[in-house]
C-alpha positions as CSV (number, residue, x, y, z in Angstrom):
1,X,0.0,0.0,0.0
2,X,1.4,3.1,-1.1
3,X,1.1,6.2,1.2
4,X,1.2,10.2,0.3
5,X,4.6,11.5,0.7
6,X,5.2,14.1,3.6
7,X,4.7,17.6,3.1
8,X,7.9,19.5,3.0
9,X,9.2,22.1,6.1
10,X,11.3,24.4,6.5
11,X,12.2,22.7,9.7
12,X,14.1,20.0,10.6
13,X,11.8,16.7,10.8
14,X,12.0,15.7,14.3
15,X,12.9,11.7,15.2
16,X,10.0,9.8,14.4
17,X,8.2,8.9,17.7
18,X,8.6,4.6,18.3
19,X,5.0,2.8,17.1
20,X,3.4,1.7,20.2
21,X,3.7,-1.6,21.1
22,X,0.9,-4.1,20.4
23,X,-1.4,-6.0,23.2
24,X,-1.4,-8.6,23.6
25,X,2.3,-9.2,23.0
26,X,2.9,-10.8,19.6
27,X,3.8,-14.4,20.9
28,X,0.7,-14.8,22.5
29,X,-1.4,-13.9,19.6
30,X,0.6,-16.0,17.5
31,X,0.1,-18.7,19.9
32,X,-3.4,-18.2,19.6
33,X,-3.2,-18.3,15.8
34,X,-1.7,-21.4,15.9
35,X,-4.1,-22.7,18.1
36,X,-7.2,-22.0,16.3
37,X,-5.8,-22.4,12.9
38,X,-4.6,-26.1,14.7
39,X,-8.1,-26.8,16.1
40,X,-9.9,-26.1,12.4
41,X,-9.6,-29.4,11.0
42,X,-10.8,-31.2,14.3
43,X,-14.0,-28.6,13.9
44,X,-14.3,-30.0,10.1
45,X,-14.4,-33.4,11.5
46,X,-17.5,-33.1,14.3
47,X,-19.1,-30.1,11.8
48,X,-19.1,-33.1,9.0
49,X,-20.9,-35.8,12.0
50,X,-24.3,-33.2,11.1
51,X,-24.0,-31.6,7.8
52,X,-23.1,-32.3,4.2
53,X,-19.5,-31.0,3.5
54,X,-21.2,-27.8,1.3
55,X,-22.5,-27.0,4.0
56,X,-19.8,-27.2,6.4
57,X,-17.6,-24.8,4.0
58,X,-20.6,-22.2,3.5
59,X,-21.3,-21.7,7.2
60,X,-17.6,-21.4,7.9
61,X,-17.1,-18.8,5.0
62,X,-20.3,-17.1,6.3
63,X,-19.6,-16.7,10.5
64,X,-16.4,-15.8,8.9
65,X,-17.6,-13.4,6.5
66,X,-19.2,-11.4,9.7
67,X,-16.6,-11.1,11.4
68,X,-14.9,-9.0,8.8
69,X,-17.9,-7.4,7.6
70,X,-18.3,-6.3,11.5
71,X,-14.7,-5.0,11.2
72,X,-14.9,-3.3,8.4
73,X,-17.8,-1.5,9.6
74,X,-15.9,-0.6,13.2
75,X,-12.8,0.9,11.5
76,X,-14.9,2.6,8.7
77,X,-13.4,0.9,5.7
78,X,-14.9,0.4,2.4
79,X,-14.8,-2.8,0.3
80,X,-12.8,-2.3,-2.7
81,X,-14.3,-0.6,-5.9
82,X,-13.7,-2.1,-9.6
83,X,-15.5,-4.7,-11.9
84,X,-11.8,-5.7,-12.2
85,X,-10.6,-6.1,-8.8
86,X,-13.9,-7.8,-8.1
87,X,-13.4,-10.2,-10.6
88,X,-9.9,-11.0,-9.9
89,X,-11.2,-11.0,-6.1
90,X,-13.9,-13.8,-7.2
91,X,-11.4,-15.9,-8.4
92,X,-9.2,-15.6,-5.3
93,X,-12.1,-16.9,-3.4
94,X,-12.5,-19.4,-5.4
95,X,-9.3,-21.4,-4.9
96,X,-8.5,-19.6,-1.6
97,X,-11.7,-20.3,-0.1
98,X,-14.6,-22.2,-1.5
99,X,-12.5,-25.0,-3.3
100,X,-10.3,-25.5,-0.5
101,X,-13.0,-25.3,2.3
102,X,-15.2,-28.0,0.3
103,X,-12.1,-30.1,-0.5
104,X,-10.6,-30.6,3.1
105,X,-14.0,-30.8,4.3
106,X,-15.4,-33.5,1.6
107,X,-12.0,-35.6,2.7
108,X,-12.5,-35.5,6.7
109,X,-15.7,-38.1,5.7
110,X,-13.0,-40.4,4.7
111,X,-9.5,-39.7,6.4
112,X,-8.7,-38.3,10.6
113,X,-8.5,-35.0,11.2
114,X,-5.0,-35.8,11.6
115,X,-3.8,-36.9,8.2
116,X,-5.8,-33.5,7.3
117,X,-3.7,-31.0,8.8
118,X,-0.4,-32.9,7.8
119,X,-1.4,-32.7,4.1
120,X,-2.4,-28.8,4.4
121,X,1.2,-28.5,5.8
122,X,2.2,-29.4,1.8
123,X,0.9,-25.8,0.6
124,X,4.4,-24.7,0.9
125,X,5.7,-27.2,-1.4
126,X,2.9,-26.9,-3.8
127,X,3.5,-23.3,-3.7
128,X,7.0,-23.7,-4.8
129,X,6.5,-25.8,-7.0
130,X,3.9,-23.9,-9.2
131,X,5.9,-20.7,-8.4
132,X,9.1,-22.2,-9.9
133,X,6.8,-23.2,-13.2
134,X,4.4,-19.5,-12.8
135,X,6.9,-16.7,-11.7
136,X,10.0,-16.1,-13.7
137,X,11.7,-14.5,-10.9
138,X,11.5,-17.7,-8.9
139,X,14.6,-20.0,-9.9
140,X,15.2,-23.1,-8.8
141,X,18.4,-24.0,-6.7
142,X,19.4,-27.0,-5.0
143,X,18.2,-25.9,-1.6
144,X,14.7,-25.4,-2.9
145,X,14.4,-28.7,-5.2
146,X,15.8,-30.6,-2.3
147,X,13.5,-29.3,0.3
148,X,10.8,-30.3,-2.7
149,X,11.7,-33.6,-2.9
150,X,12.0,-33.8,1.2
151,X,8.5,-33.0,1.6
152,X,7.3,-34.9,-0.5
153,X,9.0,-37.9,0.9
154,X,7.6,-37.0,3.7
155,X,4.3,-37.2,2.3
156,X,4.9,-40.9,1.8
157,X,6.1,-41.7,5.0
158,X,3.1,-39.9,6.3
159,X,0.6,-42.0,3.8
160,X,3.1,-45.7,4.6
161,X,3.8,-45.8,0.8
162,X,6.3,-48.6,1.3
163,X,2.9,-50.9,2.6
164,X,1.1,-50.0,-0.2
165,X,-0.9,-47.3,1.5
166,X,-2.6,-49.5,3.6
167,X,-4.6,-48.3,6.1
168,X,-5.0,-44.7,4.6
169,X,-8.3,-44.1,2.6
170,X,-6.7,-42.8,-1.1
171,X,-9.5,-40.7,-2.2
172,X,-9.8,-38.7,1.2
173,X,-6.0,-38.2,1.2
174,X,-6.3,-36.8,-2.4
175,X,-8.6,-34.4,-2.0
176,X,-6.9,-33.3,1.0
177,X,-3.8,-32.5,-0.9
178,X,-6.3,-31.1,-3.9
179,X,-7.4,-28.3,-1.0
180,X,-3.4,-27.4,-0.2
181,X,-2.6,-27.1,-3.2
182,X,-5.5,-25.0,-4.0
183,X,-3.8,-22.6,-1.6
184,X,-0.7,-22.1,-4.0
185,X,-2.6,-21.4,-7.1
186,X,-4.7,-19.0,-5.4
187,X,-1.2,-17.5,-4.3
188,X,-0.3,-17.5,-7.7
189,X,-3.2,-15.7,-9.3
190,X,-2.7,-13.3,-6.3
191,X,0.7,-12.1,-6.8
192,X,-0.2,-11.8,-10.6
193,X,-3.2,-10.1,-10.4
194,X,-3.9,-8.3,-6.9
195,X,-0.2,-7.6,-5.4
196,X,0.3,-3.6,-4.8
197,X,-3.0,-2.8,-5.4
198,X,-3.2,-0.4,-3.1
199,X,-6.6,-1.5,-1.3
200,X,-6.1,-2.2,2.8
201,X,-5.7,-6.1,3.5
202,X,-9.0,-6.0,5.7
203,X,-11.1,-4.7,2.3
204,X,-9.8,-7.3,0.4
205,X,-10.3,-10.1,3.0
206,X,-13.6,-9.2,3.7
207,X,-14.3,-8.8,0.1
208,X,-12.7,-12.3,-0.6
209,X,-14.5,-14.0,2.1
210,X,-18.2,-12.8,0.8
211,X,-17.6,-13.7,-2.3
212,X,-16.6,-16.9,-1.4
213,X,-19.8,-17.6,0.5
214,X,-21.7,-16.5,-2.5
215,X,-19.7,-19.1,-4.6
216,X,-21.0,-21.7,-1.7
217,X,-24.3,-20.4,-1.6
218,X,-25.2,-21.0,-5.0
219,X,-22.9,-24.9,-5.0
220,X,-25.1,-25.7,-1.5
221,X,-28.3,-24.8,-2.9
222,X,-27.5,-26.6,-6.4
223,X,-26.3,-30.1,-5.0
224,X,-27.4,-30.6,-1.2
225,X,-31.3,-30.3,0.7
226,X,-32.0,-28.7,3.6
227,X,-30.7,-29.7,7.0
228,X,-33.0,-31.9,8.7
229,X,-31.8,-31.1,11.8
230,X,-29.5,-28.9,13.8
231,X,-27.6,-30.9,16.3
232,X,-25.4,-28.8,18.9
233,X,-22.4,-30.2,18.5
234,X,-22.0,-29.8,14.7
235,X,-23.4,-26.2,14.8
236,X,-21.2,-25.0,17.4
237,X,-18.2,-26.7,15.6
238,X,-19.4,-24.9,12.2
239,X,-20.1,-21.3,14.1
240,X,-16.7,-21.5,15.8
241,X,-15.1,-22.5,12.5
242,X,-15.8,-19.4,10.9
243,X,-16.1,-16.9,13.8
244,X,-12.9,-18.0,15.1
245,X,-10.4,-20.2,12.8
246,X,-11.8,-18.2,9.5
247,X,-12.9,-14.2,10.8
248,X,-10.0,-13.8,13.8
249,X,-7.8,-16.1,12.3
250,X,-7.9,-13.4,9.6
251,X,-7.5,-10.3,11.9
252,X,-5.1,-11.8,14.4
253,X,-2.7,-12.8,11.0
254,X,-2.9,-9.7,9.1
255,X,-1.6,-7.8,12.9
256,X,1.0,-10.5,12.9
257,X,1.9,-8.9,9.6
258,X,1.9,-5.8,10.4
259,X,4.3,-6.2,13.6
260,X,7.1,-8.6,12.8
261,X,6.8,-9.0,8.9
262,X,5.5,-11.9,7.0
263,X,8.6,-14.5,7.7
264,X,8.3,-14.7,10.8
265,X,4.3,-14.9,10.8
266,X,4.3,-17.4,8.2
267,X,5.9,-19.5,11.0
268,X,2.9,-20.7,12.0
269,X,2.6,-23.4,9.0
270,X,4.8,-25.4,10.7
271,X,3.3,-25.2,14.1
272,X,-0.6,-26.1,12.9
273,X,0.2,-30.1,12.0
274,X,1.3,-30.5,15.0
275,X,-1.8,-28.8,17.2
276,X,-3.9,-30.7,14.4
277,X,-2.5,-34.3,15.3
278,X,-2.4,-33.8,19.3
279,X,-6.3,-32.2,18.8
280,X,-7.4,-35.6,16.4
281,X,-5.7,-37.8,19.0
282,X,-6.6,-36.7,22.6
283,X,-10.1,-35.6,21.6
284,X,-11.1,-38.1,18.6
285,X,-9.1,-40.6,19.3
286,X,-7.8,-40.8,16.2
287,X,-5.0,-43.5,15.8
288,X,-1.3,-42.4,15.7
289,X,1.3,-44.7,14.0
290,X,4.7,-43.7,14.6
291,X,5.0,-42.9,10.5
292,X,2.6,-40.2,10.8
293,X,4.7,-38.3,13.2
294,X,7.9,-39.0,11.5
295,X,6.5,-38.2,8.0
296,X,4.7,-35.4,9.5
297,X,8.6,-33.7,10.7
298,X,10.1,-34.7,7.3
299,X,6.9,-32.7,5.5
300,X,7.6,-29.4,7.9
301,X,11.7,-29.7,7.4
302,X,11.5,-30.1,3.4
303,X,8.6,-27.5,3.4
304,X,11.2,-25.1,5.6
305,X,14.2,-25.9,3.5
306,X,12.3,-25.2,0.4
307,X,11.5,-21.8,1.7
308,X,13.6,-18.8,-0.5
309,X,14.2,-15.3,0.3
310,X,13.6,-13.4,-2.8
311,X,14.7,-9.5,-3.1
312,X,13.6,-7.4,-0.6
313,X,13.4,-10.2,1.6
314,X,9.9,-11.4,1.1
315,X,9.6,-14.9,1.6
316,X,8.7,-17.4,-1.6
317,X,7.1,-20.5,-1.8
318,X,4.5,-19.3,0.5
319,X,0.9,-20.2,0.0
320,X,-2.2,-17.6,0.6
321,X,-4.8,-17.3,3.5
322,X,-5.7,-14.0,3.2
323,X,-4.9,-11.0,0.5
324,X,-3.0,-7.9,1.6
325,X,-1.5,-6.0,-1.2
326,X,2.0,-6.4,0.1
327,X,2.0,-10.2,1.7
328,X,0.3,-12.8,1.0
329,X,-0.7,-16.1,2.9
330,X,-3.2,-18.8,3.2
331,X,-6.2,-20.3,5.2
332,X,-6.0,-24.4,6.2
């Protein structure tokens, strides 16, 4: 986001006063990030026990879509103007949001919550790997392509490839890693179309998130009935889905941003697996063989070797959750 350049004085510009520190401090709020963003896939799990996976996605995409209407309206912003931003915004949400949303939710009726959030930890890699094929100013170098290859191998461990896959249910682990790498083509389009464009990350966020649950209104209503009912636990797990890991998950992230820079936020990949597999385990009892651990470390280390710093010391490879004009992430 560009910002109007000072007026000149004929006085000396005094030392610019230190920005005030954030509350809470930024460790706890990433803790809390990693926490809710950790907790999401165990939510898809009980939210798919009482509704159809569409339906899952839309109500996440529309608690979530409150939230940021809510803080748009608090902070007096305006959603962005322009046919053309709104239809590169459309397609944002469409492989940021709705796709993904459906995807990891359609697979949690076949695979743990568990093997869920190891295979969103893949965006990194997917990232990279469409980056390298998308963006010219991406190169390859060993570093990168080995980190590649690491995950990946990772990914089999994870999935017991040398057992022929057994126990793991092939089409739920598919479309889990169809939702991650949704991520990295979303962060593709993104940086092509949207980066610099001068709108405030919260108008585009909140912009992407309603016309992602527009997407999912119209894909619900086309191809799943009515609820028949409205148990409790499902519903809570669907409201706290969006309120929290979709609409704060947002806000909390972008403030992460904003106070110690995107490397250092984007941390939190690596920390979500790991909250994801203890959540599965302790509360679903979802069964934990010691490859899913191991495979689970070998995904993170390859996805953090993989990781480039381009000019200007943005990180590459990085997948999107939500769409500031000058750093981009992604949603799991």
């Amino acid at each position: 986001m560009t910002t109007a350049p000072a007026a000149a004085t004929d006085q000396a510009t005094p030392a610019a006063a230190a920005p005030p520190r954030s509350f809470p401090d930024w460790r706890v709020r990433f803790a809390a990030l990693s926490v809710v963003w950790g907790f999401s896939f165990l939510l898809i799990k009980v939210g798919t026990d009482g509704f159809a996976p569409l339906q899952v996605a839309l109500g996440r995409m529309a608690f979530g879509s409150a939230v940021l209407v809510a803080a748009l309206v608090v902070r007096r912003e305006r959603l962005p103007r322009g046919v053309r931003t709104w239809g590169h915004m459309a397609v944002a949400a469409f492989f940021i949001n709705a796709l993904p949303f459906s995807l990891f939710a359609y697979a949690e009726l076949h695979i743990s919550s568990s093997l869920a959030g190891i295979c969103n930890a893949t965006s990194p890699l997917w990232a990279m790997l469409l980056a390298l094929v998308a963006l010219r100013e991406d190169r390859p170098t060993r570093r990168r392509v080995a980190g590649l290859g690491l995950g990946f191998a990772g990914v089999l461990t994870v999935l017991g490839a040398w057992q022929g896959f057994t126990g793991q249910d092939p089409l739920g682990t598919v479309l889990a890693l169809l939702a991650s790498a949704c991520y990295a083509v979303g962060w593709i389009y993104v940086r092509r179309t949207l980066a610099g464009s001068g709108h405030s990350h919260l108008s585009l966020a909140g912009t992407q998130l309603l016309l992602g649950t527009a997407q999912l209104v119209v894909a619900t209503a086309l191809f799943t009935s009515a609820p028949a009912a409205f148990p409790t636990g499902p519903l809570l797990a669907v409201v706290t889905l969006g309120v929290l890991g979709t609409g704060l998950a947002m806000l909390l992230q972008h403030g992460l941003v904003a106070d110690v820079g995107p490397t250092t936020a984007h941390t939190v990949t690596y920390v979500i697996p790991v909250i994801a597999t203890a959540a599965g385990v302790a509360l679903l009892g979802e069964e934990l063989t010691w490859n899913t651990p191991v495979g689970a470390a070998v995904v993170l280390a390859g996805a953090a070797l993989s990781r480039g710093r381009p000019r200007g010391g943005r990180t590459q490879g990085q997948p999107v959750r939500a769409l500031p004009a000058d750093s981009v992430r992604r949603f799991p």
